[in-house]
C-alpha positions as CSV (number, residue, x, y, z in Angstrom):
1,X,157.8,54.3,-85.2
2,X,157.9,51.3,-83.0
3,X,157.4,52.4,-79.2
4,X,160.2,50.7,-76.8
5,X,156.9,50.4,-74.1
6,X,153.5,49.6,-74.7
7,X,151.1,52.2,-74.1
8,X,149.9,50.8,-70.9
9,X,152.7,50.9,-69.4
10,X,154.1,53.9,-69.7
11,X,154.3,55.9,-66.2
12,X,152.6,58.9,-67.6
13,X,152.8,61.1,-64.7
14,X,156.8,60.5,-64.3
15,X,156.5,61.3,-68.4
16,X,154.6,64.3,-68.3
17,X,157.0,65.8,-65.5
18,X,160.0,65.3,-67.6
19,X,158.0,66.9,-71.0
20,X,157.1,69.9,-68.6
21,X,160.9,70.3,-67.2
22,X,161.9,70.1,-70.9
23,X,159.7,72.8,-72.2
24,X,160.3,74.9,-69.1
25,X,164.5,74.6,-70.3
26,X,164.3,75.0,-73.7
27,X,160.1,74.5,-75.8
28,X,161.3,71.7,-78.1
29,X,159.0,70.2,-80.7
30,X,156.3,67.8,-79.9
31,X,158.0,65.4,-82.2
32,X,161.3,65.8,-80.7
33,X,160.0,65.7,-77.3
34,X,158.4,62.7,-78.2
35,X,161.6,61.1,-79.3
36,X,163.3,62.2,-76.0
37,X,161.4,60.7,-73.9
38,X,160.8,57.7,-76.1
39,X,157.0,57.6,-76.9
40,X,154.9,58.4,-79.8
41,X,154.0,62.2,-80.3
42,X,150.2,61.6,-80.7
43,X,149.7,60.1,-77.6
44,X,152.1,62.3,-76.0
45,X,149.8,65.1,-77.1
46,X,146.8,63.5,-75.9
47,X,147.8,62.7,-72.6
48,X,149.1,65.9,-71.9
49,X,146.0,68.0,-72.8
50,X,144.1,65.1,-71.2
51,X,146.1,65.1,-67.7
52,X,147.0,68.3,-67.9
53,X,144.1,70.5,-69.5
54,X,146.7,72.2,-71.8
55,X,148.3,71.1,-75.0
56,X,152.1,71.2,-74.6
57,X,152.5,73.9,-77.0
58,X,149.5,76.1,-74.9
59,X,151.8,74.7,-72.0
60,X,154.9,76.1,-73.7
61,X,153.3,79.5,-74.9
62,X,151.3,80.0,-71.0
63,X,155.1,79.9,-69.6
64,X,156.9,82.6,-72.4
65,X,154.1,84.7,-71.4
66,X,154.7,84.3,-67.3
67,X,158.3,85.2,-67.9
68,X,157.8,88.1,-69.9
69,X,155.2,89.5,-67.9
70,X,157.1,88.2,-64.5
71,X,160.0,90.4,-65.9
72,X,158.2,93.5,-67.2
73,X,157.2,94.1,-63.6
74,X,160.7,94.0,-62.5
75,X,162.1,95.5,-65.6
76,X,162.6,99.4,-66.2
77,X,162.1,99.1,-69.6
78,X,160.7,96.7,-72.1
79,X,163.5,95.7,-74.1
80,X,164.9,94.5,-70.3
81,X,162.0,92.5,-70.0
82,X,162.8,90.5,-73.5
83,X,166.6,90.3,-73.2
């Protein structure tokens, strides 16, 4: 896959704030993350672990985990928590 920008001149920081907002709405795969915001999934990868210390999935996985546990403390029972 051909990218529409070259590598070094992709705004990476404007990219990686979009690739958060999307896996904050809905944890899409890398590769159709990727495609959404139009560069290649490797380097995607690798400059999000690299800039932000987490893989996107890790990224994705650290947030599920906030909300549940964010809701279990205002939950009265578990099964409020999840649904």
């Amino acid at each position: 896959m051909k990218l529409a920008v070259a590598p070094s001149r992709i705004d990476w920081p404007q990219v990686l704030n979009a690739a958060c907002r999307q896996i904050e709405r809905e944890a899409p795969r890398l590769e159709d993350l990727a495609r959404s915001l139009n560069v290649g999934k490797s380097e995607l990868q690798r400059q999000f672990t690299r800039r932000l210390g987490v893989s996107p999935r890790a990224y994705a996985q650290a947030l599920a985990l906030h909300r549940l546990a964010s809701g279990a403390s205002t939950s009265r029972t578990a099964l409020d928590a999840v649904f």
